[in-house]
C-alpha positions as CSV (number, residue, x, y, z in Angstrom):
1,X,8.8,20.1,9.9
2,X,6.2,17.5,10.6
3,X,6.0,15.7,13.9
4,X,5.6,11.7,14.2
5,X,3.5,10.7,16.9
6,X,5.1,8.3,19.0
7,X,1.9,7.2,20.9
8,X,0.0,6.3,17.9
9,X,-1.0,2.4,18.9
10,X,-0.7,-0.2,16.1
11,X,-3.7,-0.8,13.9
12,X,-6.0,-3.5,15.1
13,X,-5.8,-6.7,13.0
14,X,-9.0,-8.6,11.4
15,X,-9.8,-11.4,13.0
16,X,-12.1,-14.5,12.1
17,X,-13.8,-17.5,13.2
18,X,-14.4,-20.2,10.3
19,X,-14.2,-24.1,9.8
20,X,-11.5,-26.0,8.5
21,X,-12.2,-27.4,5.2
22,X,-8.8,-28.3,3.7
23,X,-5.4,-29.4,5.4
24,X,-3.6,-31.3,2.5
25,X,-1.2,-28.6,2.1
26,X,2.4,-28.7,4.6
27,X,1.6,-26.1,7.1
28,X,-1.5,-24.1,5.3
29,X,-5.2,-24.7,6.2
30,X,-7.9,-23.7,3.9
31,X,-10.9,-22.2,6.5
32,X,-14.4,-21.3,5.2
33,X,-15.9,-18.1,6.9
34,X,-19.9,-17.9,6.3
35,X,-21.1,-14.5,6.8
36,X,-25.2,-13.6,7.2
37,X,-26.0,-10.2,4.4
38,X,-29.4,-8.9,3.8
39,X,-30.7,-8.1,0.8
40,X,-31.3,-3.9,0.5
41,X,-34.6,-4.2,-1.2
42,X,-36.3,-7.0,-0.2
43,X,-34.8,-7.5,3.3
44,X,-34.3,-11.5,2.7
45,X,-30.9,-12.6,4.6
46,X,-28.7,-15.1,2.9
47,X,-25.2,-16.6,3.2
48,X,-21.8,-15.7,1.6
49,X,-19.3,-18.1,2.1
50,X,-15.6,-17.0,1.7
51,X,-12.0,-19.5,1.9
52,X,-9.3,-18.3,3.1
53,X,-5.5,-19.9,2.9
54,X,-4.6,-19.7,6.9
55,X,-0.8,-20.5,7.9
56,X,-0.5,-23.6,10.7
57,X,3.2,-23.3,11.7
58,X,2.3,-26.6,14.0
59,X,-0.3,-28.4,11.8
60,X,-2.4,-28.3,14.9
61,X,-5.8,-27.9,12.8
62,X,-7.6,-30.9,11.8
63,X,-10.3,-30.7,9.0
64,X,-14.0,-29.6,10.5
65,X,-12.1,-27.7,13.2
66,X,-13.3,-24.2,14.2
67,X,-10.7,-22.1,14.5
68,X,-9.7,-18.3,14.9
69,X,-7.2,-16.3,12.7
70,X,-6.2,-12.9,12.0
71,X,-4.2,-10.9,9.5
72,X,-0.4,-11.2,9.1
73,X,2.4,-10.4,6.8
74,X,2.1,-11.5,3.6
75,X,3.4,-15.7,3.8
76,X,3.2,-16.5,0.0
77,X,1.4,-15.7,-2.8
78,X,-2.4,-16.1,-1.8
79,X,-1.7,-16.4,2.4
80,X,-1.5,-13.3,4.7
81,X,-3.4,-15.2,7.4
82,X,-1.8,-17.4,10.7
83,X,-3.8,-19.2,12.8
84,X,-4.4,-18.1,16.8
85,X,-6.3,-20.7,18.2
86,X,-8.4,-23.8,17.3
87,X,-11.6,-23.0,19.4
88,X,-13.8,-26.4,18.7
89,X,-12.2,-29.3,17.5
90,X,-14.1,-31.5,15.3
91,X,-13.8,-34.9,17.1
């Protein structure tokens, strides 16, 4: 009874830019994403800083990289992120 649109385009998936702060792990990257709120009331802007596990199928990412990832299937536990590019390497 109910039509399926065929020409419904995928979702687009988050994407975001953070520094490398961990690469211990085989193949995972932990990547710090700083992000600049304001306060409601008194209008103050501050920091939140988030980590995120980031898959690195090549171990390309070195620690203090910048780097760009976006949303994947779910890898493990904690990571549904893969990494896209490093965009400013750290040396």
């Amino acid at each position: 009874m109910t039509e399926v649109q065929a020409n419904n385009p995928a979702p687009q998936k988050r994407r975001f830019e953070g520094t490398v702060v961990s690469d211990g792990a085989q193949k995972t990257i932990s990547v710090k994403v700083d992000t600049h709120k304001m306060h409601p009331k008194y209008k103050k802007q501050y920091v939140v800083s988030r980590k995120f596990p980031v898959h690195d199928e090549q171990g390309q990412a070195k620690l203090g990289d910048v780097v760009l990832f976006e949303e994947c299937r779910p890898m493990s536990k904690t990571k549904r992120w893969r990494l896209i590019q490093v965009v400013k390497s750290a040396a």
